[in-house]
DSSP file (Angstrom, degrees, kcal/mol; ACC not computed):
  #  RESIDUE AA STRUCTURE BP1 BP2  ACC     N-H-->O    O-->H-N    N-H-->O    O-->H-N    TCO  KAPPA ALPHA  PHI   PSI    X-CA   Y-CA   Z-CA
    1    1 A X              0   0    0      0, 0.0    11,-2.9     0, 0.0    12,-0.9   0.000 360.0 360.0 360.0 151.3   16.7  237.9  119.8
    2    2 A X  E     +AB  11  36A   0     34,-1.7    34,-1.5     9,-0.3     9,-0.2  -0.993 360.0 168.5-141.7 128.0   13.6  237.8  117.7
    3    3 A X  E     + B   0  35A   0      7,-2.0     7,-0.2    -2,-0.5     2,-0.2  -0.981  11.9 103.4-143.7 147.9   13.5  236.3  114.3
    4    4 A X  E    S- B   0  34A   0     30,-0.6     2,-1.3    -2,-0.2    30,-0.8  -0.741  71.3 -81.5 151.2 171.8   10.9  235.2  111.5
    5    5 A X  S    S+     0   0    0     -2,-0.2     2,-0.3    28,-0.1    27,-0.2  -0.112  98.3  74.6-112.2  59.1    9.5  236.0  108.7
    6    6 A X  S    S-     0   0    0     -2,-1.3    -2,-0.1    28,-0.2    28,-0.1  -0.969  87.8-113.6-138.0 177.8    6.6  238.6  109.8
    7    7 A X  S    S+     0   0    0     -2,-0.3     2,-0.4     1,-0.2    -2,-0.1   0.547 112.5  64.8 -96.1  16.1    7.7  242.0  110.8
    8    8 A X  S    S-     0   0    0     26,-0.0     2,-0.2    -5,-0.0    -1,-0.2  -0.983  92.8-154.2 -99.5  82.3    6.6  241.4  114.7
    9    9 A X        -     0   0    0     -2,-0.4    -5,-0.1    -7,-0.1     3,-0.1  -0.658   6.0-124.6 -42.5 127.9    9.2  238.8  114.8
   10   10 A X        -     0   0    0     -7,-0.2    -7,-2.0    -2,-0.2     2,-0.4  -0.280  35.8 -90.4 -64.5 163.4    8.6  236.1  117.4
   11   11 A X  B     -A    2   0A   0     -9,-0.2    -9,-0.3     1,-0.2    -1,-0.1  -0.474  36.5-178.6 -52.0 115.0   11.4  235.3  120.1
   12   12 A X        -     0   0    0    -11,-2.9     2,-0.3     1,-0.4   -10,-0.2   0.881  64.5  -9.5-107.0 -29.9   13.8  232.8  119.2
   13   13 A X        -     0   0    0    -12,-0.9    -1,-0.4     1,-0.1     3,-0.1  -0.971  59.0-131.7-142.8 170.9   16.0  232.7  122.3
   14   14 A X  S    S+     0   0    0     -2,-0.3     2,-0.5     1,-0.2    -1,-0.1   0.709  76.6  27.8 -55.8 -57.9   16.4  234.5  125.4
   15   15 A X  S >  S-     0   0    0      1,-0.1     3,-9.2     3,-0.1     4,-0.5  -0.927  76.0-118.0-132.4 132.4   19.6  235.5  126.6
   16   16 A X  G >  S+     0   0    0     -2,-0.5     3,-1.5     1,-0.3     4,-0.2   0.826 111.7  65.2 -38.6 -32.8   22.7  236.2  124.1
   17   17 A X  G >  S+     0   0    0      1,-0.2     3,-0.6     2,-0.1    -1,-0.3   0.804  96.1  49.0 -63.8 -18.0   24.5  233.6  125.6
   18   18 A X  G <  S+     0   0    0     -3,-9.2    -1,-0.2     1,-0.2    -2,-0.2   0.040 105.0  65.3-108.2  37.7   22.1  230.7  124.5
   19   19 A X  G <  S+     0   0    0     -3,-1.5     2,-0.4    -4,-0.5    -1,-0.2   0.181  73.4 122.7-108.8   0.5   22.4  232.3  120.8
   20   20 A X  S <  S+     0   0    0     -3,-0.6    48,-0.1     1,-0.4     3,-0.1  -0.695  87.1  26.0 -90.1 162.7   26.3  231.5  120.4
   21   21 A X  S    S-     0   0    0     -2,-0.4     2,-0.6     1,-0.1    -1,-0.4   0.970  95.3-164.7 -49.6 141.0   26.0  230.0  118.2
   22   22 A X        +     0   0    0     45,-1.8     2,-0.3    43,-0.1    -1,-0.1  -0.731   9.6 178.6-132.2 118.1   22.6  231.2  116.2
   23   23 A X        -     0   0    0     -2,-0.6     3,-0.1     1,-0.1    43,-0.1  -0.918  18.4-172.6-103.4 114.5   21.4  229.0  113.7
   24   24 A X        -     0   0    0     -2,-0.3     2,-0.2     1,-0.3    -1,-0.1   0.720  38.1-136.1 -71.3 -53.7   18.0  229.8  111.6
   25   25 A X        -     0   0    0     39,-0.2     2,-0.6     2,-0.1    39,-0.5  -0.551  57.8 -22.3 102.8-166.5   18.0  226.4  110.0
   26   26 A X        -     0   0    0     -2,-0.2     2,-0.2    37,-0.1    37,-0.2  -0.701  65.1-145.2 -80.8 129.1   17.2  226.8  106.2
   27   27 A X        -     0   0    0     35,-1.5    35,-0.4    -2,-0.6     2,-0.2  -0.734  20.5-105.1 -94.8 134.4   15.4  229.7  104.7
   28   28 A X        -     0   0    0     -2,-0.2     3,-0.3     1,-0.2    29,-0.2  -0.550  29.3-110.1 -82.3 156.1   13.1  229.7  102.0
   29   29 A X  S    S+     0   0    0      1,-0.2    30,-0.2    -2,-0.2    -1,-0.2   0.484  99.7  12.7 -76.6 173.5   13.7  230.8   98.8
   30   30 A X  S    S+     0   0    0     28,-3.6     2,-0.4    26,-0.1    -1,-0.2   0.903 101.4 129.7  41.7  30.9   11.8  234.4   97.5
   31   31 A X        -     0   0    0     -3,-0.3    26,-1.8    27,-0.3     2,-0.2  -0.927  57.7-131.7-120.8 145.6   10.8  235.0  101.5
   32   32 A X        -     0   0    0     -2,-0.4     2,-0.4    24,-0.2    24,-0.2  -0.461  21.6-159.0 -89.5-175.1   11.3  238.1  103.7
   33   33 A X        -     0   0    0     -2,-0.2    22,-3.6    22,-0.2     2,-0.2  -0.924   2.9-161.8-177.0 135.6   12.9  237.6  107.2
   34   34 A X  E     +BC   4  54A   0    -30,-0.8   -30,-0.6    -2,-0.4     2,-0.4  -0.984  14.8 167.0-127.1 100.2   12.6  240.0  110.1
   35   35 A X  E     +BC   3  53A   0     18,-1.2    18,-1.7    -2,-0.2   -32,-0.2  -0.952   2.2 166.2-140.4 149.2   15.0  240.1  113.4
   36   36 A X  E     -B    2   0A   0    -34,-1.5   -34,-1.7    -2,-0.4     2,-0.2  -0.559  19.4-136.0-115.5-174.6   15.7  242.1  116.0
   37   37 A X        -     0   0    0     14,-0.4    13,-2.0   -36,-0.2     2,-0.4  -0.893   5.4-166.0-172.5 159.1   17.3  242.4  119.3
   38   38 A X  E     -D   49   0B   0     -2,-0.2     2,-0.4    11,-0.2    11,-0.3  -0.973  17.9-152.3-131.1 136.7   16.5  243.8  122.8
   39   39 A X  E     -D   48   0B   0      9,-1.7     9,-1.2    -2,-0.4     2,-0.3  -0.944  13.8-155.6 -67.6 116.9   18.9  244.2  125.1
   40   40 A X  E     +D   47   0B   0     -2,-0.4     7,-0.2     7,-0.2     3,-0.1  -0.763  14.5 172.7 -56.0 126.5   19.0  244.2  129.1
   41   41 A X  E    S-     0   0B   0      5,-0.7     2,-0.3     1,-0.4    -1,-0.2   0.632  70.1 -36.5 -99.8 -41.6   21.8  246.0  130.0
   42   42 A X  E  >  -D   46   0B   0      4,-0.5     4,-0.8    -3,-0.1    -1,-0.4  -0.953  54.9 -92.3 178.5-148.5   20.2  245.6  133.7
   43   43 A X  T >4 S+     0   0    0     -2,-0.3     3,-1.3     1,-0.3    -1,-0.1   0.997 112.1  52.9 -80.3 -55.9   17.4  245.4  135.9
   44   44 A X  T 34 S+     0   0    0      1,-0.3    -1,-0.3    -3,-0.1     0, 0.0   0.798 110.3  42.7 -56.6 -37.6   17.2  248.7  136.8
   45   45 A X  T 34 S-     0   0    0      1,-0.2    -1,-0.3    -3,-0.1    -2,-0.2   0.557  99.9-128.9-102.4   6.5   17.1  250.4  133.6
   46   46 A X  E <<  -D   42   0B   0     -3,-1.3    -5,-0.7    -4,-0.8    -4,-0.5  -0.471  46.2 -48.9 118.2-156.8   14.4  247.8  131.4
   47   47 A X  E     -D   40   0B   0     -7,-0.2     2,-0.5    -2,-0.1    -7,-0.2  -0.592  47.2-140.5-114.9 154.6   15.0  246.5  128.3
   48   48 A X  E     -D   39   0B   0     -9,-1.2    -9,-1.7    -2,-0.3     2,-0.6  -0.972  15.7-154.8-130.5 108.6   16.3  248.4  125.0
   49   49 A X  E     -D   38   0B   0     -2,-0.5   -11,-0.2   -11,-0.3     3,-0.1  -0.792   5.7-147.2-102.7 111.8   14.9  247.5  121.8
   50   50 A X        -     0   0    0    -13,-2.0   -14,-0.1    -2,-0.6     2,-0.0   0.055  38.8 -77.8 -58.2-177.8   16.8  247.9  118.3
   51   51 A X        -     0   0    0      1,-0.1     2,-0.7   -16,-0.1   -14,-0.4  -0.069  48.0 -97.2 -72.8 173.0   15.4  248.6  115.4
   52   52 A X        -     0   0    0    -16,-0.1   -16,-0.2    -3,-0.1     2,-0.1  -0.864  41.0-161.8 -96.4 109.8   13.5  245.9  113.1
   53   53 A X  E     -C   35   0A   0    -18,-1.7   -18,-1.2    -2,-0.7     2,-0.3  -0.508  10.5-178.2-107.1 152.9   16.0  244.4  110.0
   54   54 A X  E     +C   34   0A   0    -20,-0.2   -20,-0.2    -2,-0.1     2,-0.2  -0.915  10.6 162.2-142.8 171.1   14.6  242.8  107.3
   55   55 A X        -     0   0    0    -22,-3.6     2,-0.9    -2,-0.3   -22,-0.2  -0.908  26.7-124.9-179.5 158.7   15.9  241.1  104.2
   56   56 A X        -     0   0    0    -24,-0.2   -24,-0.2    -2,-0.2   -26,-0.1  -0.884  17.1-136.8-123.9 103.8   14.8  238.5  101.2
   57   57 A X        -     0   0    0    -26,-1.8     2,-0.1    -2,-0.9     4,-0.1   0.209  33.1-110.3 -40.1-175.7   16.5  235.4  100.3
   58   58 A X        -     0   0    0      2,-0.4   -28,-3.6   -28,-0.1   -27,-0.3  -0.341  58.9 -56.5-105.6-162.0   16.9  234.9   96.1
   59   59 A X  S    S+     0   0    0    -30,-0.2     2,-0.3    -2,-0.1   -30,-0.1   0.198 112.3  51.4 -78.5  17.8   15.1  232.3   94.1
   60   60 A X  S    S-     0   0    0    -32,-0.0     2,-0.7   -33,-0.0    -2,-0.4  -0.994  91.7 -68.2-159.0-177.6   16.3  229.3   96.1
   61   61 A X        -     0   0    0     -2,-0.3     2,-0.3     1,-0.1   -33,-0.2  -0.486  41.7-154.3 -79.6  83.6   16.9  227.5   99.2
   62   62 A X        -     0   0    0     -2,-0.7   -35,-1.5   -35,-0.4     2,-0.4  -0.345   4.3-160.5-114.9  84.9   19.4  229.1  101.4
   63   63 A X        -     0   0    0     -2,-0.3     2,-0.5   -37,-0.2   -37,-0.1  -0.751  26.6-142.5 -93.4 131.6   21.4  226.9  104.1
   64   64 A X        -     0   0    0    -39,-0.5     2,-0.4    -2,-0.4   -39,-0.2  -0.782   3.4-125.3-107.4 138.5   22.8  229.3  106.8
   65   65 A X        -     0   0    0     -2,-0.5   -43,-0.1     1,-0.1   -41,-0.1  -0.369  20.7-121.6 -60.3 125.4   25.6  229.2  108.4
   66   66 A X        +     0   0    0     -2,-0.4     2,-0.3   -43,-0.1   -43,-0.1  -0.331  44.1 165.9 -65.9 160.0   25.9  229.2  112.1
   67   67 A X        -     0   0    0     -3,-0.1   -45,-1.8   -45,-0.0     2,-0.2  -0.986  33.7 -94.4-163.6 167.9   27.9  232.1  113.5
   68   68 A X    >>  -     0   0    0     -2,-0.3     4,-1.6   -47,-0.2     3,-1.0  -0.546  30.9-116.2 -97.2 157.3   28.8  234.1  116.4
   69   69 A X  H 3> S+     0   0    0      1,-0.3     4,-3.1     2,-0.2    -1,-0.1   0.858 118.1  51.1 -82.8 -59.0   27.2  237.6  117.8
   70   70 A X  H 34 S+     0   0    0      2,-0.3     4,-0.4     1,-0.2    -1,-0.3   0.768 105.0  55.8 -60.9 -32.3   30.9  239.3  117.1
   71   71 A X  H <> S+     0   0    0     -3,-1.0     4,-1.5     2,-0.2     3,-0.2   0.829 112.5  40.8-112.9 -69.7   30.8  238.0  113.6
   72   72 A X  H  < S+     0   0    0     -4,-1.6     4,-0.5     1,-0.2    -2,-0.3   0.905 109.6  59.2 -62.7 -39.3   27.1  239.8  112.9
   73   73 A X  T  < S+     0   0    0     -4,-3.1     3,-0.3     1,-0.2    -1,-0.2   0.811  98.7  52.5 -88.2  -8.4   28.1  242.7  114.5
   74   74 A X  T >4 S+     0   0    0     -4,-0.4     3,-1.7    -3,-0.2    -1,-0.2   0.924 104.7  67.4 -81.0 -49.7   31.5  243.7  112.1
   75   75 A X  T 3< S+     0   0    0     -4,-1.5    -1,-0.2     1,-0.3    -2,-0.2   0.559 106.4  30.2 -71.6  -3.9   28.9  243.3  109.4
   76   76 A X  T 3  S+     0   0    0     -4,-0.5    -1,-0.3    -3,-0.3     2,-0.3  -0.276  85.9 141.9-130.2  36.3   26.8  246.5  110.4
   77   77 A X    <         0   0    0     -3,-1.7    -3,-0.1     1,-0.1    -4,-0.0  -0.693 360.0 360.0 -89.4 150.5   29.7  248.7  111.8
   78   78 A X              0   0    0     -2,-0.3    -1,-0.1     0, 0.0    -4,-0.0   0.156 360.0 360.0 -59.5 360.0   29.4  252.2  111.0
């Protein structure tokens, strides 16, 4: 998973498993924030990269809740 707030997000961890929970810490206020995520499904076929999400806190300082992978993913079904 890649998060931060240019629109090349750096890596913040490696494999979904050491992201249960994944916590951002606090985000500041008026800032965009950029994450993605690339999947391995497995060796042989390489890595799969989503798209790049963005989004902008409001006018103050924004403590996030940790949460789980299943949790984010009801929030962008189709």
């Amino acid at each position: 998973m890649y998060f931060g707030t240019t629109p090349d997000p750096p890596l913040v961890c490696l494999a979904l498993e050491d992201c249960q929970p994944f916590t951002p810490g606090l985000l500041e206020p008026e800032t965009t924030y950029y994450w993605r995520v690339v999947a391995s499904p497995d060796q042989d076929c390489g890595n799969v990269s989503g798209p790049v999400w963005r989004f902008t806190t409001g006018t103050t300082t924004v403590a996030v809740q940790s949460t789980h992978w299943d949790v984010v993913k009801r929030l962008y079904r189709e």
